[in-house]
C-alpha positions in Angstrom: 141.6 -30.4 33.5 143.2 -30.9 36.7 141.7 -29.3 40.1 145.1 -28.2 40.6 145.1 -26.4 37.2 141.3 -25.0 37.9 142.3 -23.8 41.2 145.2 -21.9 39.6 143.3 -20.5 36.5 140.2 -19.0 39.2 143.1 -17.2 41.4 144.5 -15.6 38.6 141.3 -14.3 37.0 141.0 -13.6 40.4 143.6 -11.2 40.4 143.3 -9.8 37.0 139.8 -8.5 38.0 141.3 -7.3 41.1 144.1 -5.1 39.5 141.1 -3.6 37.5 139.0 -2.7 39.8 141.9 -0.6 41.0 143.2 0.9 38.1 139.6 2.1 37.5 139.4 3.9 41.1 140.1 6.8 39.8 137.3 7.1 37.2 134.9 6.1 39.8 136.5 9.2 41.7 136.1 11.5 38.8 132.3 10.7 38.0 131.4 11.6 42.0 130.3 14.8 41.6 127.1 13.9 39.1 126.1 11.5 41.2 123.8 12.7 43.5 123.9 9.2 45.6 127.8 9.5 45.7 128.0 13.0 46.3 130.2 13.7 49.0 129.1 14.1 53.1 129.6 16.8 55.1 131.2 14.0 57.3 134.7 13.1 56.2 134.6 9.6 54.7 137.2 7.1 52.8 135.2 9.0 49.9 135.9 12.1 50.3 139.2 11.9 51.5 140.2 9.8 48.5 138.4 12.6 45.8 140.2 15.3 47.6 143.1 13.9 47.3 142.4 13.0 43.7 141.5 16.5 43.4 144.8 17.9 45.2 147.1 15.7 43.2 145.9 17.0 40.0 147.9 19.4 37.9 146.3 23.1 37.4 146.0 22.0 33.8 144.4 18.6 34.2 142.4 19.9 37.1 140.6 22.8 34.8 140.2 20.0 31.9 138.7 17.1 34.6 136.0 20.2 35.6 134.9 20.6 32.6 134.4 17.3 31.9 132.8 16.5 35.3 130.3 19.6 34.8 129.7 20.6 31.2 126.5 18.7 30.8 125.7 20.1 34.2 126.0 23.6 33.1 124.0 22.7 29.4 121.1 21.8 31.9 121.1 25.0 34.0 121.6 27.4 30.8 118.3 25.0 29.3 116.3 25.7 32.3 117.0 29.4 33.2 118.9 30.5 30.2 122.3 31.2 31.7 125.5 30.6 29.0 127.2 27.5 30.0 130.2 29.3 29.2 129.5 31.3 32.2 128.6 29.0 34.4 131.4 26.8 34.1 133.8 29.6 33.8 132.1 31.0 37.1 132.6 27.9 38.8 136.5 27.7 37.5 137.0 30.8 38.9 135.4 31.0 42.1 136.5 27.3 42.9 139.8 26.7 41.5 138.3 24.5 39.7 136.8 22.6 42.2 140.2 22.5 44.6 139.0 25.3 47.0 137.9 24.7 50.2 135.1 26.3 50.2 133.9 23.5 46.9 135.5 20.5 48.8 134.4 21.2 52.6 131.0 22.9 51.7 130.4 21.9 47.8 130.1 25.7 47.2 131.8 26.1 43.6 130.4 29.6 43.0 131.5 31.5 46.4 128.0 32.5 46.7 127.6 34.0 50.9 124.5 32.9 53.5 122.7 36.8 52.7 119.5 37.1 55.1 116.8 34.6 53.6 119.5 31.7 53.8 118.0 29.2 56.0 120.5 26.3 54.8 123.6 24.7 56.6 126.3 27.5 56.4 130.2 27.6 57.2 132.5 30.5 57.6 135.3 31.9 55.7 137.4 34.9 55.4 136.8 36.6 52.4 136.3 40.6 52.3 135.6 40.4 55.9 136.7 37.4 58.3 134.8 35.3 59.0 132.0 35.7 56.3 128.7 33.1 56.2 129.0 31.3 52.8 126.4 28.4 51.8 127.4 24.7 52.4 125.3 22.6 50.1 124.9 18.1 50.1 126.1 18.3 46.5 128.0 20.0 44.1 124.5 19.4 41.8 122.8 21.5 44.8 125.5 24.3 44.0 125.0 24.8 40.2 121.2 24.6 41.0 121.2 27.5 43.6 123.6 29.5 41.7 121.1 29.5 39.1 118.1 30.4 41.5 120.6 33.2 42.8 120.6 35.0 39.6 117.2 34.5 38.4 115.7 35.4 41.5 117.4 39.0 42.2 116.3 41.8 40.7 119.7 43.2 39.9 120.8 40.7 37.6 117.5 40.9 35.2 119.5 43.0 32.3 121.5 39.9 32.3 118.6 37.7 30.7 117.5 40.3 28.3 121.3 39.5 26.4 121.8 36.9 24.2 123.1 33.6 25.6 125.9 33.3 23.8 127.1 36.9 24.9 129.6 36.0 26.9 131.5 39.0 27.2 128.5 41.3 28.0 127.4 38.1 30.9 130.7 38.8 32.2 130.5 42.4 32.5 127.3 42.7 33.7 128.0 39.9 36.5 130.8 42.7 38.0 128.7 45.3 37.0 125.8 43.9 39.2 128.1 42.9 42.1 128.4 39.7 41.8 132.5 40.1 42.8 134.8 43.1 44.0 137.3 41.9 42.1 137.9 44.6 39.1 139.7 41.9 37.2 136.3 39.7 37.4 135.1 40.1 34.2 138.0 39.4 32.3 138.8 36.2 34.5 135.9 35.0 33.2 136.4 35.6 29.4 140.4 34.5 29.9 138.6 31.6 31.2 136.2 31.0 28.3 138.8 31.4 25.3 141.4 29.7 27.3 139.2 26.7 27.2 137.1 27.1 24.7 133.9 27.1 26.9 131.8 29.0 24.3 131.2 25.7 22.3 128.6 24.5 25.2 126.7 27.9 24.6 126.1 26.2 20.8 128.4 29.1 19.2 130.7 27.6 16.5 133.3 30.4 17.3 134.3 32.4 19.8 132.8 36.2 20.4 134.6 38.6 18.1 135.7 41.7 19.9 138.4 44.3 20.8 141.5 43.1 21.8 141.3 44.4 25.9 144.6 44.4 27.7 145.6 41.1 29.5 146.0 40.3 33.0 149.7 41.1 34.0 152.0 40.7 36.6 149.2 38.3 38.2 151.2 34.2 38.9 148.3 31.5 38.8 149.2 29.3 42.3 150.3 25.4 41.2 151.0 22.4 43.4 153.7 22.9 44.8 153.8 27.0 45.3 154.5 29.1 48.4 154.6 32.9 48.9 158.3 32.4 49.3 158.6 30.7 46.1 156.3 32.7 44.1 158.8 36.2 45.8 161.9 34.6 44.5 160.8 34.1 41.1 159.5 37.4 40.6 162.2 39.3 43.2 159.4 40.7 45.0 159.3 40.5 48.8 156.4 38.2 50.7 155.0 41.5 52.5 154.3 43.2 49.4 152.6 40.1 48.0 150.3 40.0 50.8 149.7 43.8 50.9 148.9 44.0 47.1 146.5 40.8 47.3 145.0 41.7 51.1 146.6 38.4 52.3 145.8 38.2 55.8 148.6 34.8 56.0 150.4 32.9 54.1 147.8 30.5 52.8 147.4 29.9 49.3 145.3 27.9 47.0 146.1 25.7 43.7 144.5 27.8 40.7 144.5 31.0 43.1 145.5 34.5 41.0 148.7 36.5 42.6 149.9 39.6 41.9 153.0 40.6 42.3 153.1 44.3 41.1 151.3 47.4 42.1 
């Protein structure tokens, strides 16, 4: 074989593995979050800007099926360790951080919402929740999340009922989680079961099926925020005005969040 001919087979293996490595970017991007050596910095990198965007350009439906990809095994461990139903977990972190699209999980790695309290002596950030400007962890990892989250329960008296249910009781978890203040939010509990069938999350608790139980009312009247939404789009597609879907959901802006629940009646 010509050098001329060698020369031009190298450049375009060259460029084959090239176009590879980039079309594979995005599954490096996806498997970030296991890895403890990847996990993202509390200083903004070409990482971490290039996951959140990843994360951001994600539809609500792909973003919920890419978390529970990224954190099922995740969740098996924790339920292993301090028996805690996966279901739970995941759905707790679905919930509380939109699937990991919050700001709170992609600033600060905090996918469970879980606040600083008095014998926090971690890194911290501040957010408007209940109250403005309320101390919330900040955590190196999302692995560092889902372990503390665990801790958190296991370690407070007031969740102890909890571990005396079966671990596949989702429903009763649920419950008992509001019941014990983990949320204010009344709709909690069924957020989290919604969450569960909806994704069939009671298969990593081992169950074969899901919980048989009552049919309970479903959440109405509540739009779930997509890319894209605004509080003046989300008023003209129900006919409701902006000021009454900020007074009904204590909106203190206009500020909303992919995967974030809306009402828009009384």
């Amino acid at each position: 074989m010509k050098v001329g001919s060698k020369i031009y087979l190298i450049l375009i293996f060259s460029f084959l593995i090239s176009s590879c490595s980039l079309l594979k970017l995005p599954g490096k991007i996806l498997k970030a979050p296991l890895n403890i050596k990847r996990s993202i910095t509390k200083k903004p990198n070409a990482n971490s800007n290039q996951y959140e965007k990843f994360i951001k350009n994600l539809s609500y439906e792909e973003r919920k099926k890419w978390y529970i990809k990224t954190y099922s095994e995740l969740a098996i461990q924790q339920m292993k360790k301090y028996k805690i139903p996966a279901s739970i977990i995941l759905a707790q972190g679905m919930v509380e951080s939109a699937s990991g699209s919050s700001n709170l999980a992609l600033k600060s790695n905090n996918h469970f919402g879980i606040k600083c309290h008095q014998e926090w002596r971690g890194k911290r950030v501040y957010h408007d929740d209940d109250e403005k400007g309320e101390c919330f962890r900040k955590y190196n990892s999302p692995i560092e999340s889902y372990k503390d989250h665990s801790e958190f329960l296991t370690t407070r008296g007031r969740y102890s009922f909890l571990f005396r249910l079966p671990k596949n009781n989702y429903v009763e978890w649920a419950n008992g989680l509001k019941k014990a203040g983990y949320a204010t939010d009344p709709n909690y509990p069924k957020k989290l079961i919604r969450t569960i069938e909806e994704n069939d999350l009671w298969k990593f608790d081992g169950s074969k099926k899901p919980m048989k139980r009552k049919k309970s009312k479903e959440l109405k009247d509540v739009h779930t925020v997509e890319r894209g939404d605004t509080l003046y789009s989300i008023s003209k597609k129900y006919n409701v005005s902006i000021e009454k879907i900020m007074k009904i959901n204590n909106l203190k802006d206009n500020q909303i969040s992919i995967g974030q629940e809306i009402k828009y009646k009384d």
